[in-house]
Biopython code that builds the backbone (N, CA, C, O; Angstrom):
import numpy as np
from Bio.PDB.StructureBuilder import StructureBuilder

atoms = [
    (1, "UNK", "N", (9.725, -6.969, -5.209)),
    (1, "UNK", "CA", (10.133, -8.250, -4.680)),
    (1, "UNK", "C", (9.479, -9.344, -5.499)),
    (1, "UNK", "O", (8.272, -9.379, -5.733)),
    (2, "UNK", "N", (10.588, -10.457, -6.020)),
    (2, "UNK", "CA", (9.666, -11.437, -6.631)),
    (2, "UNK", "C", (9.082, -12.543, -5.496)),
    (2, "UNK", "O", (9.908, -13.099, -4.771)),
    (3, "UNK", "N", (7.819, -12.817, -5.370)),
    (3, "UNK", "CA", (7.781, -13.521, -4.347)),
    (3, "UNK", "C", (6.880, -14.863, -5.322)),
    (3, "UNK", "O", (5.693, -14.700, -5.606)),
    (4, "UNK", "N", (7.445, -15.807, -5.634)),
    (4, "UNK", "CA", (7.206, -16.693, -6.206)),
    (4, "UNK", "C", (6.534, -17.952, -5.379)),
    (4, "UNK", "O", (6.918, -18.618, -4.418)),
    (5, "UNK", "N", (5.501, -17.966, -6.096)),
    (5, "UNK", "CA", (4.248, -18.965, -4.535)),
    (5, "UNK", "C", (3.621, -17.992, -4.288)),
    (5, "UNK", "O", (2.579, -17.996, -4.944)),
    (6, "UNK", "N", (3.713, -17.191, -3.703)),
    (6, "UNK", "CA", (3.248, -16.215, -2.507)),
    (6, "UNK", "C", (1.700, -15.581, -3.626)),
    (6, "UNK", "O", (1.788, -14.884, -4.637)),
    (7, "UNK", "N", (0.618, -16.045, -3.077)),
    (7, "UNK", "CA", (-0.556, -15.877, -3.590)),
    (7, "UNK", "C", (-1.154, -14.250, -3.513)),
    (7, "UNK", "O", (-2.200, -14.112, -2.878)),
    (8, "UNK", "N", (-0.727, -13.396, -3.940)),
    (8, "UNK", "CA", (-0.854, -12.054, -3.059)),
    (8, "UNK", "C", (-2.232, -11.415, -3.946)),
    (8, "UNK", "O", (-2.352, -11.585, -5.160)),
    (9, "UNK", "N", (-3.304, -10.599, -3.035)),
    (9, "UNK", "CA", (-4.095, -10.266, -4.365)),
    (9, "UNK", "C", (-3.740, -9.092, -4.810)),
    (9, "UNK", "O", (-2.876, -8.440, -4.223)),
    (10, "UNK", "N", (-4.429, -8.597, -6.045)),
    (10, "UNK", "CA", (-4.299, -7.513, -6.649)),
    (10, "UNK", "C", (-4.805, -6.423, -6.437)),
    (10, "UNK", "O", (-6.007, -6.156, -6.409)),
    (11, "UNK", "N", (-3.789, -5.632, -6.253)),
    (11, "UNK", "CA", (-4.174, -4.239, -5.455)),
    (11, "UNK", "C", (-3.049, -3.278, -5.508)),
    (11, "UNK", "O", (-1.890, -3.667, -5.652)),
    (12, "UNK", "N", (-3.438, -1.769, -5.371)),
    (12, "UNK", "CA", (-2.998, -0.478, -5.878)),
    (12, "UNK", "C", (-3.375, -0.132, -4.151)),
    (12, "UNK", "O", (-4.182, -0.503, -3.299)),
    (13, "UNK", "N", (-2.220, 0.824, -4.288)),
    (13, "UNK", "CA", (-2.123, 1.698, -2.862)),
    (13, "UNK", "C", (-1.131, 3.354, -3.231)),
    (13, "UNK", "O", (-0.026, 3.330, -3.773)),
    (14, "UNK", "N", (-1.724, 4.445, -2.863)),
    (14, "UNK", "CA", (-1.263, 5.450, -3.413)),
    (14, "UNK", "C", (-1.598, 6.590, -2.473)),
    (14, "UNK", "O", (-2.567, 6.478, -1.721)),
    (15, "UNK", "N", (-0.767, 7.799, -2.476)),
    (15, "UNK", "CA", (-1.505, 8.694, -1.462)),
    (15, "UNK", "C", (-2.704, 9.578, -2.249)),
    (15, "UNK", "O", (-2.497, 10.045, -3.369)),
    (16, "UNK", "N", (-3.807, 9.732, -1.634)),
    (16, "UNK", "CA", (-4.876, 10.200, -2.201)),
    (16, "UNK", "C", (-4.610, 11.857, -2.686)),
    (16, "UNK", "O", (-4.160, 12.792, -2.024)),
    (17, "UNK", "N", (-4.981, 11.817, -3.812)),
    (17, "UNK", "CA", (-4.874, 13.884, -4.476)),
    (17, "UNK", "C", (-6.573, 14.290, -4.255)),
    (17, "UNK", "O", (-7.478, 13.837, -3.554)),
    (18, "UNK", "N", (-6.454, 15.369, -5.235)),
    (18, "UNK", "CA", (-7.620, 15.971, -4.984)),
    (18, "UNK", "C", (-8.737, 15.146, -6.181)),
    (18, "UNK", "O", (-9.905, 15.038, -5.809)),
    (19, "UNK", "N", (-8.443, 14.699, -7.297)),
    (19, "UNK", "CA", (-8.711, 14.155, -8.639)),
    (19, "UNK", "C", (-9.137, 12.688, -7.642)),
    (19, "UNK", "O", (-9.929, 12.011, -8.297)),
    (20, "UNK", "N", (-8.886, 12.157, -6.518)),
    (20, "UNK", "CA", (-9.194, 11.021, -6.238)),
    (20, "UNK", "C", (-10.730, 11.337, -5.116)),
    (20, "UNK", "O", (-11.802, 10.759, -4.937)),
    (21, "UNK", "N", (-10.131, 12.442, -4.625)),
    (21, "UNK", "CA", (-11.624, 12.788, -3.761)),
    (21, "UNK", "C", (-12.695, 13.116, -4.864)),
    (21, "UNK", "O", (-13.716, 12.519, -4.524)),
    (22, "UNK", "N", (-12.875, 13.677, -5.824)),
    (22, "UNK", "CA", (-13.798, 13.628, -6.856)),
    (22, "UNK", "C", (-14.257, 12.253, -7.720)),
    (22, "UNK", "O", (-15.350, 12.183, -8.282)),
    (23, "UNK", "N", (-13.258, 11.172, -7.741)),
    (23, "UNK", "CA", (-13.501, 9.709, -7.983)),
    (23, "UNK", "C", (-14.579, 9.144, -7.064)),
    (23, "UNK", "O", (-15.617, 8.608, -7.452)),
    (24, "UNK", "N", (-14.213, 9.325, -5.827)),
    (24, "UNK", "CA", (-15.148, 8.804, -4.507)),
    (24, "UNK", "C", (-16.436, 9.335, -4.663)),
    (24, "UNK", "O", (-17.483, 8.830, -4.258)),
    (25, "UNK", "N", (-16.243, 10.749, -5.488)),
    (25, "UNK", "CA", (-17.671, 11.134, -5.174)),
    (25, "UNK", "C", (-18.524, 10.371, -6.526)),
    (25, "UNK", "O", (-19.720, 10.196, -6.291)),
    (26, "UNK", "N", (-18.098, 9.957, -7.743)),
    (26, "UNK", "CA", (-18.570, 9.370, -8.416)),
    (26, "UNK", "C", (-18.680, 8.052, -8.452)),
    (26, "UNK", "O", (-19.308, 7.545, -9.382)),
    (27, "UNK", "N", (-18.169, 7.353, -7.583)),
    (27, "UNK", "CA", (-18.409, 5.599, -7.108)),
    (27, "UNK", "C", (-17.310, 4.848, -7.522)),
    (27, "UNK", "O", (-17.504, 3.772, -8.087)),
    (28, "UNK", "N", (-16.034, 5.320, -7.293)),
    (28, "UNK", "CA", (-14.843, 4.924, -7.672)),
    (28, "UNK", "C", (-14.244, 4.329, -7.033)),
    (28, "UNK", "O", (-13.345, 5.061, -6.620)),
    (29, "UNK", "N", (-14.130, 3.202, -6.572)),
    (29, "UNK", "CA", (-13.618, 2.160, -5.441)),
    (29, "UNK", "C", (-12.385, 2.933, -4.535)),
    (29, "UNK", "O", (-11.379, 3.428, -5.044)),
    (30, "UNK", "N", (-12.593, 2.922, -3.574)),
    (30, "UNK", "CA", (-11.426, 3.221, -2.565)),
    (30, "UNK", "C", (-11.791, 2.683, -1.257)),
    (30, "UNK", "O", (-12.704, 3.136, -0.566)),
    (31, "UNK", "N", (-11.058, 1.723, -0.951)),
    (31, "UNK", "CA", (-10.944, 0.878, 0.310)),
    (31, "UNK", "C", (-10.718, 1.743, 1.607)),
    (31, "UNK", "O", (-9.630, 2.318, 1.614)),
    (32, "UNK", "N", (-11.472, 1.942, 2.639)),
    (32, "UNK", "CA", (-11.269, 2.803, 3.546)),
    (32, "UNK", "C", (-11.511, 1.836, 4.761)),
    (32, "UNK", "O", (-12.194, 0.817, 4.658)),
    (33, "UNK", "N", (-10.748, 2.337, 6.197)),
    (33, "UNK", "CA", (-11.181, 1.303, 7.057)),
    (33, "UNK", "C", (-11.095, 2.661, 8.279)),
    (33, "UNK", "O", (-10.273, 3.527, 8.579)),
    (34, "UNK", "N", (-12.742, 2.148, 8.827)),
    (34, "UNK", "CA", (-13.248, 2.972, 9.822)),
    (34, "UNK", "C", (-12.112, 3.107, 10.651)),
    (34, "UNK", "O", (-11.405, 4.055, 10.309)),
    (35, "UNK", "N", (-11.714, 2.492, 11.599)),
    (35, "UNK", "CA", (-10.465, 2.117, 12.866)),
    (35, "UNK", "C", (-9.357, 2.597, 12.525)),
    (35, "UNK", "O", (-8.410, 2.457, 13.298)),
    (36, "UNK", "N", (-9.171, 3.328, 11.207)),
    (36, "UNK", "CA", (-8.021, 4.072, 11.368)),
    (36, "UNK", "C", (-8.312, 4.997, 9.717)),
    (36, "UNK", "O", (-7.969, 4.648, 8.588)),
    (37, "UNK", "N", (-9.199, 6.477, 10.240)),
    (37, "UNK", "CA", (-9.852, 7.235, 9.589)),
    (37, "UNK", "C", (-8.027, 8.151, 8.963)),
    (37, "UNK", "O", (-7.861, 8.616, 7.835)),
    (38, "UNK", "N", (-7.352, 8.150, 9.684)),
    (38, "UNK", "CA", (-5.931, 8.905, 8.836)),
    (38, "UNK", "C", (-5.601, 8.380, 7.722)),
    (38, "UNK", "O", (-5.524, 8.913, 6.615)),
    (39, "UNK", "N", (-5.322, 6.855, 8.169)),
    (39, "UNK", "CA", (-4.746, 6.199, 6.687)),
    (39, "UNK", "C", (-5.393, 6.446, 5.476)),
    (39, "UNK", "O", (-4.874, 6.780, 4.411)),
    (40, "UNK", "N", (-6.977, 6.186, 5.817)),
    (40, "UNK", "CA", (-7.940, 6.672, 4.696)),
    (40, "UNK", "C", (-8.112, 7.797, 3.753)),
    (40, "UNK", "O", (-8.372, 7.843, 2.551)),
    (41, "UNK", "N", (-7.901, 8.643, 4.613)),
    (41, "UNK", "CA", (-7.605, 9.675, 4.927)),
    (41, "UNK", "C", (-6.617, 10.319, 3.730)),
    (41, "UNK", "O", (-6.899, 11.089, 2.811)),
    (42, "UNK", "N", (-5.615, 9.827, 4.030)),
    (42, "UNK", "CA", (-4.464, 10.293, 3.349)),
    (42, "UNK", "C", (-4.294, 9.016, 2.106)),
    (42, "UNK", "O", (-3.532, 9.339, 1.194)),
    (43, "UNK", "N", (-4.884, 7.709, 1.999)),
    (43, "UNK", "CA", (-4.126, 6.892, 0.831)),
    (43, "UNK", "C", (-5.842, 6.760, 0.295)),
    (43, "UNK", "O", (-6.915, 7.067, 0.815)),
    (44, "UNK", "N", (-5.475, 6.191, -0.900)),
    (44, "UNK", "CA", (-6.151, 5.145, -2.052)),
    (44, "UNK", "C", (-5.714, 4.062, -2.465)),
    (44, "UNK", "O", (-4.648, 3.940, -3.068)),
    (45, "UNK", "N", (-6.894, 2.680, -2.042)),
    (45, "UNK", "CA", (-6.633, 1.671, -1.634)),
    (45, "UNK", "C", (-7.956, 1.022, -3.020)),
    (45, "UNK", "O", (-9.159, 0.828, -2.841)),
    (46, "UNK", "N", (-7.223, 0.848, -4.193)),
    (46, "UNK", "CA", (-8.398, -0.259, -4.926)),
    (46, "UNK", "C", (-7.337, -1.381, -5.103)),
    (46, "UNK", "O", (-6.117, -1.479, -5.232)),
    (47, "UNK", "N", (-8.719, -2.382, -5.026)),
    (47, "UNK", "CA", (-8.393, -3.766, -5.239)),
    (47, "UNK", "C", (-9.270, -4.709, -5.854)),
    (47, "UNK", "O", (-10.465, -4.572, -6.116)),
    (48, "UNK", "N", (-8.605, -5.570, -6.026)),
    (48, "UNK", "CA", (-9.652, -6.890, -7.558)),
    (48, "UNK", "C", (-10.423, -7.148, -6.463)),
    (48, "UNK", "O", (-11.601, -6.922, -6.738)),
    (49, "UNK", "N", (-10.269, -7.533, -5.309)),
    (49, "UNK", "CA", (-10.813, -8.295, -4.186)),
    (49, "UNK", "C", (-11.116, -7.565, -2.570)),
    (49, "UNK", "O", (-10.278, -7.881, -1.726)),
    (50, "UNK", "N", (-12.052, -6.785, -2.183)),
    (50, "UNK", "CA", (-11.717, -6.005, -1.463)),
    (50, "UNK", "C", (-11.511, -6.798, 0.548)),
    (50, "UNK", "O", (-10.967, -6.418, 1.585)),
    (51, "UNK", "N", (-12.465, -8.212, 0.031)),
    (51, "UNK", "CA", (-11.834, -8.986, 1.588)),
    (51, "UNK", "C", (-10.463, -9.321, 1.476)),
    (51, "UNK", "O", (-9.863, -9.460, 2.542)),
    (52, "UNK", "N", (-9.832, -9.483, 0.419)),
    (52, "UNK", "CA", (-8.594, -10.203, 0.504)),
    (52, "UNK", "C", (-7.418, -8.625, 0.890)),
    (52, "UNK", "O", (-6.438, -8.402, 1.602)),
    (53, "UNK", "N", (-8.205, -7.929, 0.007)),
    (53, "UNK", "CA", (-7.038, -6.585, 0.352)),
    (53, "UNK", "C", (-6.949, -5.974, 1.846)),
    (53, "UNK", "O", (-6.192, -5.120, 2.309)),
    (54, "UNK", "N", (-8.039, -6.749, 2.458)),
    (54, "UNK", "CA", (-8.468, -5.955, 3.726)),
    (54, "UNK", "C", (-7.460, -7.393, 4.878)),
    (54, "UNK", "O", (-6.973, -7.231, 5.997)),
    (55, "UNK", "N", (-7.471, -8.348, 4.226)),
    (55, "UNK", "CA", (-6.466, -9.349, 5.066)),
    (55, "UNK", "C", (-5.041, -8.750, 4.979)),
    (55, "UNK", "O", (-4.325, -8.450, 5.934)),
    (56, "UNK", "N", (-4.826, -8.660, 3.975)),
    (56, "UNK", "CA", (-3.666, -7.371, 3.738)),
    (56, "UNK", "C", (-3.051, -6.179, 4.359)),
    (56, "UNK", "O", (-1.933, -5.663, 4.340)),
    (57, "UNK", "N", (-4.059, -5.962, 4.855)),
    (57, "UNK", "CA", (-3.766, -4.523, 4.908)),
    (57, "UNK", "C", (-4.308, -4.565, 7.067)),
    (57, "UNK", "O", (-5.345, -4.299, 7.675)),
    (58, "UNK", "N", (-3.529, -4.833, 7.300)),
    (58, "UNK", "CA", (-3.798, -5.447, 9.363)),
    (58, "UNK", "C", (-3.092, -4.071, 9.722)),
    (58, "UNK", "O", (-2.569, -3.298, 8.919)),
    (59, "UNK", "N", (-3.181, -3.938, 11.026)),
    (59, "UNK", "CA", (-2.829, -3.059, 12.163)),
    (59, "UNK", "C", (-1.605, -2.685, 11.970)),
    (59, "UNK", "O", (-1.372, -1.482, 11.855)),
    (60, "UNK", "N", (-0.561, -3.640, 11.895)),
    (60, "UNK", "CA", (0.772, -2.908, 11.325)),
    (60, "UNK", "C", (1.269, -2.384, 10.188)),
    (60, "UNK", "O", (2.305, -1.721, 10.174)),
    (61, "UNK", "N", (0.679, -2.601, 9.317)),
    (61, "UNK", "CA", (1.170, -2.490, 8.155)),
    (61, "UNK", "C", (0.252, -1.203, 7.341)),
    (61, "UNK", "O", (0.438, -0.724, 6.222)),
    (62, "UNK", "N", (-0.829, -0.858, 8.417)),
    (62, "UNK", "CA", (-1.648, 0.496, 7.863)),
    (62, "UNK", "C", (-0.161, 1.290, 8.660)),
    (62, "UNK", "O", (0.849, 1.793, 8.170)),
    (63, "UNK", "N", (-0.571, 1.122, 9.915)),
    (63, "UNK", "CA", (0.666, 1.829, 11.016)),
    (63, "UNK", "C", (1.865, 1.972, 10.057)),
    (63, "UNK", "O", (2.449, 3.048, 10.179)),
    (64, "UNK", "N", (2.331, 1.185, 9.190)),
    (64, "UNK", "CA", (3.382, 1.922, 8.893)),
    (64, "UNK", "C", (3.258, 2.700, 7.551)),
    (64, "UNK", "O", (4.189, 3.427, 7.205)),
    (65, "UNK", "N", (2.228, 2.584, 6.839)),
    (65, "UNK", "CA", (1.937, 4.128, 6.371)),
    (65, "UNK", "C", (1.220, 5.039, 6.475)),
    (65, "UNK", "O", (0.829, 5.813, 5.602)),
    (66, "UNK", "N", (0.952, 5.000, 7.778)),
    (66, "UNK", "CA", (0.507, 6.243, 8.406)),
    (66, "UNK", "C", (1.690, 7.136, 8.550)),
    (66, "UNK", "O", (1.589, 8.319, 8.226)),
    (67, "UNK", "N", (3.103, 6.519, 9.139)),
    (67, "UNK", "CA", (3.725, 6.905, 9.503)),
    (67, "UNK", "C", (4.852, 7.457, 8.505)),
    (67, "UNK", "O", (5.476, 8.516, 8.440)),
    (68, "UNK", "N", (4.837, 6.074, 7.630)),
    (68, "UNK", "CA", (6.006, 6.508, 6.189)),
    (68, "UNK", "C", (4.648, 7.398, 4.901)),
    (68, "UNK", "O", (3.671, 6.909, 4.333)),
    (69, "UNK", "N", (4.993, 8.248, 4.886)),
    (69, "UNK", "CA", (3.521, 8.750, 4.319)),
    (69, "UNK", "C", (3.715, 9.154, 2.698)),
    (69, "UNK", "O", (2.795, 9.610, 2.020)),
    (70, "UNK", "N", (4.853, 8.946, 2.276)),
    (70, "UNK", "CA", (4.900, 9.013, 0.561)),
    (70, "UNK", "C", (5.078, 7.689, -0.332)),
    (70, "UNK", "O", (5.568, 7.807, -1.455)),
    (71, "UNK", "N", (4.837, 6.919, -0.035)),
    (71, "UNK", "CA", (4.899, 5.700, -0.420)),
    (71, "UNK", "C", (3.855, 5.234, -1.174)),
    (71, "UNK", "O", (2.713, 5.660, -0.997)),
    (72, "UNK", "N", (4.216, 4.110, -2.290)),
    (72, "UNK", "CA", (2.850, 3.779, -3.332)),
    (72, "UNK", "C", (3.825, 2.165, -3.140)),
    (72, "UNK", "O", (5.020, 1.985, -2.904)),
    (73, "UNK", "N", (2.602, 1.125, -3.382)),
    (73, "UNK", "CA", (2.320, -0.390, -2.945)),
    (73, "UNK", "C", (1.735, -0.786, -4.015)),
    (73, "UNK", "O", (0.907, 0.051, -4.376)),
    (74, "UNK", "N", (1.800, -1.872, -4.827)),
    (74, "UNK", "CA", (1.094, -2.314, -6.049)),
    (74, "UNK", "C", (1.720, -4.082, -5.487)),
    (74, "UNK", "O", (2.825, -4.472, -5.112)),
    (75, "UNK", "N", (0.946, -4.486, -5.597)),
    (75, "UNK", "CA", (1.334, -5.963, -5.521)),
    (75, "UNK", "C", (0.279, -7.310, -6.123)),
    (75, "UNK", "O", (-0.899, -7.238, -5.774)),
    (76, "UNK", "N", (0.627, -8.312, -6.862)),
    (76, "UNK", "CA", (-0.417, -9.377, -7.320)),
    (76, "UNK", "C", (-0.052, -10.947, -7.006)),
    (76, "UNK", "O", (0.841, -11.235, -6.210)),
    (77, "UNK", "N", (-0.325, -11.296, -7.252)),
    (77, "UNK", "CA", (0.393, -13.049, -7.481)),
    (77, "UNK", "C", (1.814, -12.890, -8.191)),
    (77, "UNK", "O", (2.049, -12.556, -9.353)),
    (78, "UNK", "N", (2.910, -13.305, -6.913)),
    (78, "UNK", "CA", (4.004, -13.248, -7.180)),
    (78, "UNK", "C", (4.544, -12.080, -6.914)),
    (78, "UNK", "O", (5.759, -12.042, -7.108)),
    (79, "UNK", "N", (4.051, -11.116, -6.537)),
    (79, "UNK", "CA", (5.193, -9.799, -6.782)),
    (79, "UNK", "C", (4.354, -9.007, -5.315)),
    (79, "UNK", "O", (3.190, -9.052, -4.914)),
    (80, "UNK", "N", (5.740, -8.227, -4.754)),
    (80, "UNK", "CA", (5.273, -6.680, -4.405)),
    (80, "UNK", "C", (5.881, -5.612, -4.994)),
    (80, "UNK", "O", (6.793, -5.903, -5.768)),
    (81, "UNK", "N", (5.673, -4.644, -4.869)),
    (81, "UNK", "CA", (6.423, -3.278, -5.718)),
    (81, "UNK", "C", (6.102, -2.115, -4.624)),
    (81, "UNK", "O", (4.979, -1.615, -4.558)),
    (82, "UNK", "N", (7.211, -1.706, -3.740)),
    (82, "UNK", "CA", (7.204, -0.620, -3.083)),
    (82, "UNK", "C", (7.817, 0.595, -3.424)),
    (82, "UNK", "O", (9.045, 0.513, -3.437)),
    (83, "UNK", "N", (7.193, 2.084, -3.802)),
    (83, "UNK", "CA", (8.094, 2.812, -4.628)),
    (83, "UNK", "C", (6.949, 4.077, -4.092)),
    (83, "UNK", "O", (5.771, 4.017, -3.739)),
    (84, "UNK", "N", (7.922, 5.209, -4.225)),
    (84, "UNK", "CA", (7.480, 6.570, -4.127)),
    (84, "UNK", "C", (7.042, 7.242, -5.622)),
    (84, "UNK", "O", (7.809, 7.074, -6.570)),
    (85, "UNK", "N", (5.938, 7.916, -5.783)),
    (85, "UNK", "CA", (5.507, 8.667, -6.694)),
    (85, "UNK", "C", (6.313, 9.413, -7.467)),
    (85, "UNK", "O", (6.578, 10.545, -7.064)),
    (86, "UNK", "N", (6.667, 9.119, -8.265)),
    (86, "UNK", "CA", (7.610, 11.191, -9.276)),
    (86, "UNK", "C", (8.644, 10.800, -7.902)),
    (86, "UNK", "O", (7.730, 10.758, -7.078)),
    (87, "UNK", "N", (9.267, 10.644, -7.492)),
    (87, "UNK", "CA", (10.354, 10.508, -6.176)),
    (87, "UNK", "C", (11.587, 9.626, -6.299)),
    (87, "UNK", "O", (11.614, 8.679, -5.513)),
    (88, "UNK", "N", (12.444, 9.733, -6.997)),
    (88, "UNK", "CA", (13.899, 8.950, -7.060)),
    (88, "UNK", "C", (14.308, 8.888, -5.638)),
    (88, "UNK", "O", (14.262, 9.793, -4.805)),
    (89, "UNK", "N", (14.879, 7.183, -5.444)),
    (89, "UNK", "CA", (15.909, 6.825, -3.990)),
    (89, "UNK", "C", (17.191, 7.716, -4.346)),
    (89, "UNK", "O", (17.763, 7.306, -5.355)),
    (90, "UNK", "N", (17.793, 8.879, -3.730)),
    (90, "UNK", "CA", (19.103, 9.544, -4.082)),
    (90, "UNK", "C", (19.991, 7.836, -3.304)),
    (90, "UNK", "O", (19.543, 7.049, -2.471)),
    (91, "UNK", "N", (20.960, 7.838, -3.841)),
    (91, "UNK", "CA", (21.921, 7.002, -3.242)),
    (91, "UNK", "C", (22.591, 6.690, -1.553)),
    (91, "UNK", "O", (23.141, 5.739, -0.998)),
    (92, "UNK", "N", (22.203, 7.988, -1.194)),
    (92, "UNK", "CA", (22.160, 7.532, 0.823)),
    (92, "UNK", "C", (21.322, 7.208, 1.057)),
    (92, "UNK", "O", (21.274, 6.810, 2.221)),
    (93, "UNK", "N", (19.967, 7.084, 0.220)),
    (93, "UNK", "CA", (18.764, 6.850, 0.923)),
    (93, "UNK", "C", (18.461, 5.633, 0.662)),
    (93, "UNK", "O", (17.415, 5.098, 1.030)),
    (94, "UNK", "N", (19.510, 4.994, -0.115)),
    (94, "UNK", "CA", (18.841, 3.399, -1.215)),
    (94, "UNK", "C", (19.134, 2.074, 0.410)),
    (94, "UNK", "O", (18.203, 1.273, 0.488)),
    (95, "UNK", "N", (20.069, 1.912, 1.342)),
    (95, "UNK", "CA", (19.487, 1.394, 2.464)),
    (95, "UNK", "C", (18.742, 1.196, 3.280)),
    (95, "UNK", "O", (18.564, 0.158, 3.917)),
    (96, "UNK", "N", (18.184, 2.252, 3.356)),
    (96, "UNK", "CA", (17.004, 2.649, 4.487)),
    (96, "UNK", "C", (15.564, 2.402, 3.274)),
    (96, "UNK", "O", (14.477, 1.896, 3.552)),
    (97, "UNK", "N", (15.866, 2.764, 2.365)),
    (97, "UNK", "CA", (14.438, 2.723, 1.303)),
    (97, "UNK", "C", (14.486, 0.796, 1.130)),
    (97, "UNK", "O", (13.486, 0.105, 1.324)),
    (98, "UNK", "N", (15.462, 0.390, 0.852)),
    (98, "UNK", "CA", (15.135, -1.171, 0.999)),
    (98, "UNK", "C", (15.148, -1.736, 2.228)),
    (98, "UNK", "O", (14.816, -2.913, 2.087)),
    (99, "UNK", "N", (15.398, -1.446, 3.545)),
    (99, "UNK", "CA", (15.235, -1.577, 4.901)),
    (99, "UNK", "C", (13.735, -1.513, 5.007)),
    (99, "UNK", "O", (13.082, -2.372, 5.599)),
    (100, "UNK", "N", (13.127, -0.291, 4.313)),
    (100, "UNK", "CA", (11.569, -0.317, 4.488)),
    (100, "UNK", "C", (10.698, -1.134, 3.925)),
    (100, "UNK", "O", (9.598, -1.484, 4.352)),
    (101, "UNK", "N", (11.483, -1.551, 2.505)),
    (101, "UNK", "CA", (10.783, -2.376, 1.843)),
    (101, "UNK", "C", (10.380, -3.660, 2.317)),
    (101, "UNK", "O", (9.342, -4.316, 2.235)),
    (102, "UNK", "N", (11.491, -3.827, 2.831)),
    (102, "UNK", "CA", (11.894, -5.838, 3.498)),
    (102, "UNK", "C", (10.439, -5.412, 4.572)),
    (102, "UNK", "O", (9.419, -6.100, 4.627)),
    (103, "UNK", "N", (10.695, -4.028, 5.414)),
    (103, "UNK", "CA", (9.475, -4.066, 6.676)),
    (103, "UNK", "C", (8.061, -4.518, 5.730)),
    (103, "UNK", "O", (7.255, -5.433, 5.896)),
    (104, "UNK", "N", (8.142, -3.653, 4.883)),
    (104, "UNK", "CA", (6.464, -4.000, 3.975)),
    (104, "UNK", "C", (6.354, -5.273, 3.818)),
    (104, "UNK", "O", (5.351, -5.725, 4.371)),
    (105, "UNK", "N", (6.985, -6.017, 3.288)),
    (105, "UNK", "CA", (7.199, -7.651, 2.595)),
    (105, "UNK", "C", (7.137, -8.139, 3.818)),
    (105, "UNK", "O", (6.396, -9.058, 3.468)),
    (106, "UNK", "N", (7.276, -8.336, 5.004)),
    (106, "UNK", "CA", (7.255, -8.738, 6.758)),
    (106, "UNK", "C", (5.964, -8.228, 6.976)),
    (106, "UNK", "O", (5.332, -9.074, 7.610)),
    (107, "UNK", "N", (5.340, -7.318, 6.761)),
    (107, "UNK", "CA", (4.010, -6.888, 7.291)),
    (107, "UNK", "C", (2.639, -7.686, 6.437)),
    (107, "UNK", "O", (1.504, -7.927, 6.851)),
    (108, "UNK", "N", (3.274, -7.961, 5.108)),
    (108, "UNK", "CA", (2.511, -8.297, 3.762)),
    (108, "UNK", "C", (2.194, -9.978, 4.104)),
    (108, "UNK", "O", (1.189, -10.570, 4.499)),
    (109, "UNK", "N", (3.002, -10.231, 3.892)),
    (109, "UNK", "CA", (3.377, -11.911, 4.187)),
    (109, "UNK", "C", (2.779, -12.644, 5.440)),
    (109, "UNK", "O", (2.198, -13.727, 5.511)),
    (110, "UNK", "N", (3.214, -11.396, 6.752)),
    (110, "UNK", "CA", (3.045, -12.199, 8.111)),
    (110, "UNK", "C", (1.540, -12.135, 8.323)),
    (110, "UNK", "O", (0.863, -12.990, 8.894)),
    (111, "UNK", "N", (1.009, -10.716, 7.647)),
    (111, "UNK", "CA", (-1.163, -10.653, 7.537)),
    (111, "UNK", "C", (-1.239, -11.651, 6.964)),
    (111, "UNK", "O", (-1.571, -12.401, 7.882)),
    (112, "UNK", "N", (-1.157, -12.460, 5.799)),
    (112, "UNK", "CA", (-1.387, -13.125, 4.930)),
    (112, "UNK", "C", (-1.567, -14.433, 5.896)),
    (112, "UNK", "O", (-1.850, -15.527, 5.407)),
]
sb = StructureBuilder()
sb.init_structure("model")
sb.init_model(0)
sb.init_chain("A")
sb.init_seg("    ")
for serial, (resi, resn, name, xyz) in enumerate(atoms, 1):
    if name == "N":
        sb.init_residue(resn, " ", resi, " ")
    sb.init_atom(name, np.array(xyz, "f"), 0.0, 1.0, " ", f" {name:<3s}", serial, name[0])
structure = sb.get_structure()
């Protein structure tokens, strides 16, 4: 999404592998939030700014990838980018995959 104005900070969101639990153990930034140990759990969360990523990242918008659980988030000044790993939208799925997106950009925007 180009979101032009829209001050967003810089930050990476990805589901966590095994190569990322060995990062953590060497002091490799990953944003974790006590109050919801799944999300953590399951994603990797670095950012330029880790209060601003944490305004970001509110009650609904963990909630919905807890729930949508293959999903990767990259977003900076001006832009979001919602997209699945190695994972092509097949063509029935390209509504519902931008249906989710618009939800992210509504969850992104309205924390903000």
């Amino acid at each position: 999404f180009d979101l032009a104005g829209q001050s967003l900070p810089l930050l990476y969101l990805r589901p966590e592998n095994v190569l990322d639990k060995i990062g953590s153990a060497v002091g490799l930034q990953d944003i974790d939030f006590d109050a919801h140990p799944d999300f953590s759990k399951r994603y990797v969360l670095r950012a330029e700014n880790e209060q601003e990523a944490r305004r970001v990242f509110g009650r609904d918008l963990i909630a919905f990838f807890e729930k949508e659980r293959d999903y990767c988030m990259e977003c900076g000044p001006g832009y979001l980018i919602l997209y699945r790993d190695e994972r092509r939208v097949e063509p029935e799925e390209l509504r519902a995959f931008l249906e989710r997106g618009e939800r992210v950009l509504d969850l992104v925007t309205r924390e903000r």
